[in-house]
N, C-alpha and C positions, 0 to 999 in steps of 0.2 A: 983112116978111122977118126984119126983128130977132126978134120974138115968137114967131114958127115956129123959129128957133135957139134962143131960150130953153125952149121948151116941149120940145125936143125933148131937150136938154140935163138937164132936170129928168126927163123918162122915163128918161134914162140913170142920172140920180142914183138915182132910186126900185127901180129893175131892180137895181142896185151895190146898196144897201141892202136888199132882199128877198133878194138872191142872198145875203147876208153876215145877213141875219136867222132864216131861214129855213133848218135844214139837219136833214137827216134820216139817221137811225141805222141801220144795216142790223141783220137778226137776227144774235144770238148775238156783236155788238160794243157797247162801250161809249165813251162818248166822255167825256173829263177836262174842263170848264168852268173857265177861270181868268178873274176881274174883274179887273182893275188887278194883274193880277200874281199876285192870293191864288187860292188855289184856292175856286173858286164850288160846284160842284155836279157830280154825277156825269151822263151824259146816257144812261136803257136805250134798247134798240131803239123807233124809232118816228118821230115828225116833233116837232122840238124848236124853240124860238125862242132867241135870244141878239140881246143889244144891241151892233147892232154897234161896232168902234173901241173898245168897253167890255169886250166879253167876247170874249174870244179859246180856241178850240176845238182843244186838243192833239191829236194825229195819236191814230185809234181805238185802240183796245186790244183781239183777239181776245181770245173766251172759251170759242173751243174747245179740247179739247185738243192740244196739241202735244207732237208727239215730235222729239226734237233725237237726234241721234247721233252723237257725241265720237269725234277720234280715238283710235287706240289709244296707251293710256299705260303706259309703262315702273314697275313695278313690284315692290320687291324682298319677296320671303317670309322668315317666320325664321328659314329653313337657308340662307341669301343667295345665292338665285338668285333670275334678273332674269325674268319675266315681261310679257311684255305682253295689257294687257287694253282688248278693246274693247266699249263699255256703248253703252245705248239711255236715256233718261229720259222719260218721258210724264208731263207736270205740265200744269195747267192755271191760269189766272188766275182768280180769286178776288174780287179787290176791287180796281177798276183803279187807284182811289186810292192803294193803301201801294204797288201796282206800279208807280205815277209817281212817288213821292215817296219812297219808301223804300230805293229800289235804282235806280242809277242803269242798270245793263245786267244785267238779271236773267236772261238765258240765259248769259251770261260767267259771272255769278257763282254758274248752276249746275254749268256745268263745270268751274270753278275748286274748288268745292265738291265734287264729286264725285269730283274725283282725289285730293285730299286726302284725303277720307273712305276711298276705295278703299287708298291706299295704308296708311292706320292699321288698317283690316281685314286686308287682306294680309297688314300686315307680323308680325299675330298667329297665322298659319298656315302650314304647311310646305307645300312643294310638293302631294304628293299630296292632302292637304286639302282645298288651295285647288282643284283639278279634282276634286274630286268633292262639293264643296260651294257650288253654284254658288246653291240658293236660300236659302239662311243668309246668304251674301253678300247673294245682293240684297234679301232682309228686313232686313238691318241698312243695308245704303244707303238703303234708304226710310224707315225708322224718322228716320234722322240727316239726311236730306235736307230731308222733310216738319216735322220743329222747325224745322231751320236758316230755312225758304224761308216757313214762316208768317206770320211780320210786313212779309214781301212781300207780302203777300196771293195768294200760290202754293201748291198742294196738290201734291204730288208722288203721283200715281196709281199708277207702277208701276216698277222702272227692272228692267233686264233685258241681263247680260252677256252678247253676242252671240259673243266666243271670247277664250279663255285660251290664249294661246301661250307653250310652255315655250321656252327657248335648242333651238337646233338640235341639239345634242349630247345635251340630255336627250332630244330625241322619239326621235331615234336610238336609246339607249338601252330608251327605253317600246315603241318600235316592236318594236325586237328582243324583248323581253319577254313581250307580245302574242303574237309569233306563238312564242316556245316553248312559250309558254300553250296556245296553240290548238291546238299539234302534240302535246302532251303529251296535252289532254285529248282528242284524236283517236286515240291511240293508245290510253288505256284505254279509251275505247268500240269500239276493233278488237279488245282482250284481251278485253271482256266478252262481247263478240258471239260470238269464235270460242268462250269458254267453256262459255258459255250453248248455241252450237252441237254440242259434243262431249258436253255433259250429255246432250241431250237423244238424239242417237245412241248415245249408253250406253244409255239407258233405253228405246228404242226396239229395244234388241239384247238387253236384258234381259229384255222383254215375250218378243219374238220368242221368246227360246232358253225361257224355261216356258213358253210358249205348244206349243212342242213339244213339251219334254218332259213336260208334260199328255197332248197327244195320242198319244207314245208310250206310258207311262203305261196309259192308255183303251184301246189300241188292246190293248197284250199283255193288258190284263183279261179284256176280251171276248173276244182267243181263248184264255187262257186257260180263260175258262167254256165257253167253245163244246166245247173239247177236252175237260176234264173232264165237261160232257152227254155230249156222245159215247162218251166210254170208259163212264159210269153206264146208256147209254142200251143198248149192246151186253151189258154184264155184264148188265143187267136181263135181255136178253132170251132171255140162256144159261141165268141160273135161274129163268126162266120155264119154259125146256124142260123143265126138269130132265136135264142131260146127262149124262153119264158123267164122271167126276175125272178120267180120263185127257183126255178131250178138251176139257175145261174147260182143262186146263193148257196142250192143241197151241194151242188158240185162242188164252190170254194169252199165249204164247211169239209169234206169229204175230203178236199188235197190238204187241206193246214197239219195232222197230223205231218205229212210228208215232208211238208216246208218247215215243220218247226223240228224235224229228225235233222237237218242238214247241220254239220258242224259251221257254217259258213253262215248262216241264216241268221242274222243278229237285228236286222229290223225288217218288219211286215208292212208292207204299201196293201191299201186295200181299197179297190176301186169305189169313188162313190155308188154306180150303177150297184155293185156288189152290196154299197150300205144300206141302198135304201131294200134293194131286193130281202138282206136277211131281216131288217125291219117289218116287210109286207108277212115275212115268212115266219116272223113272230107274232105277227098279228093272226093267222091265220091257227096258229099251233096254241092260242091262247087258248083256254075254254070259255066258253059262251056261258053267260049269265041270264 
């Protein structure tokens, strides 16, 4: 009975010691190895041995990246207003050794760091600056981050101000701003439009009215020529007859009413033959003495 307590006692020991020799690294973590105290060796992913009671195995260290995000912190610009800003940082671990031994809470003392930095940027820019320079800021927070967080063995990947809030009185202000902005440039796109509109009804009443008077124009030509044929076309055919002067001149006296209807008819040719004939024909219509 004794020996089956002792045997079973030493499984227990053996199991205590393989549990505590024996320990395995998940991916993308790394584990810190201390001997007696001194720092022994770094452990990567995978199945690692350690001596136990001798080597003692510091809690993992992630080597993904992490993004942390700070509250919002009160900061003053160089025209001294107070601003609050809240930021995002994505850094990742490096080297888990300077990040055990180098810094004793390296996400404190990236927040601590970052507001400090934030605020010496800031405080080199006026209000409007700072809202509409949002990635010059956060170029210059990475640049100052990524030195500082180095010999931690931390890379600072990316940092990214998530919102810039002005005092309540200036949004006020910006707000109003904005929308005279907006009403303003709604109005000269109403002036352009109506402008742009009455151009184009001018030109469209322009066309129209030569458009007309073209075709009036056309219109009195043609009868004009039509009426000129016709008077050339009837003269022809009186001295084709060869007719009498007397009645050469009854006949032109009998078309003039026609020729002087034509809207087109603004000056009269009248042949000489024609002259003398309505002379004879005056002569004739005189009364005898």
């Amino acid at each position: 009975m004794t020996s089956l307590i002792v045997v079973a006692v030493v499984i227990v020991l053996v199991l205590i010691m393989l549990g505590r020799t024996v320990r395995i690294v998940p991916q993308a973590r790394a584990g810190v190895v201390e001997r007696l105290g001194r720092y022994s060796r770094t452990l990567n992913p995978g199945l690692a041995i350690i001596i136990p009671f001798i080597d003692r195995l510091r809690p993992l260290i992630d080597l993904r990246e992490t993004v942390v995000s700070f509250a919002p912190q009160p900061v003053i610009t160089e025209d001294n207003l107070v601003v609050s800003i809240d930021s995002v940082i994505y850094f990742q671990v490096t080297d888990a050794r300077a990040a055990t031994y180098e810094i004793a809470n390296y996400i404190q003392a990236i927040e601590q760091l970052t507001v400090t930095t934030l605020r010496n940027v800031i405080g080199g820019m006026a209000l409007e600056k700072t809202l509409t320079s949002r990635d010059d800021i956060n170029t210059q927070l990475r640049g100052v981050l990524d030195e500082a967080t180095g010999k931690w063995g931390i890379r600072v990947n990316r940092v990214e101000l998530k919102a810039i809030d002005p005092p309540l009185s200036i949004q006020e202000t910006m707000e109003k701003q904005m929308r005279a902005d907006r009403e303003k440039r709604a109005a000269v796109l109403t002036a352009e439009g109506v402008k742009q509109s009455q151009i184009l009804t001018a030109e469209g009443e322009k066309q129209a009215a030569i458009l007309t008077a073209e075709g009036q124009r056309q219109a009195s030509i043609l009868r004009a020529e039509g009426e000129a044929k016709a008077i050339e076309t009837v003269f022809k055919a009186i001295h084709d007859g060869n007719p009498d002067p007397q009645l050469l001149a009854y006949q032109y006296l009998q078309t003039l009413p026609q020729i002087a209807a034509g809207e087109a008819s603004k000056l009269w040719i009248i042949p000489s033959e024609v002259t003398a004939a309505i002379g004879k024909f005056g002569e004739m219509t005189k009364p005898k003495e």
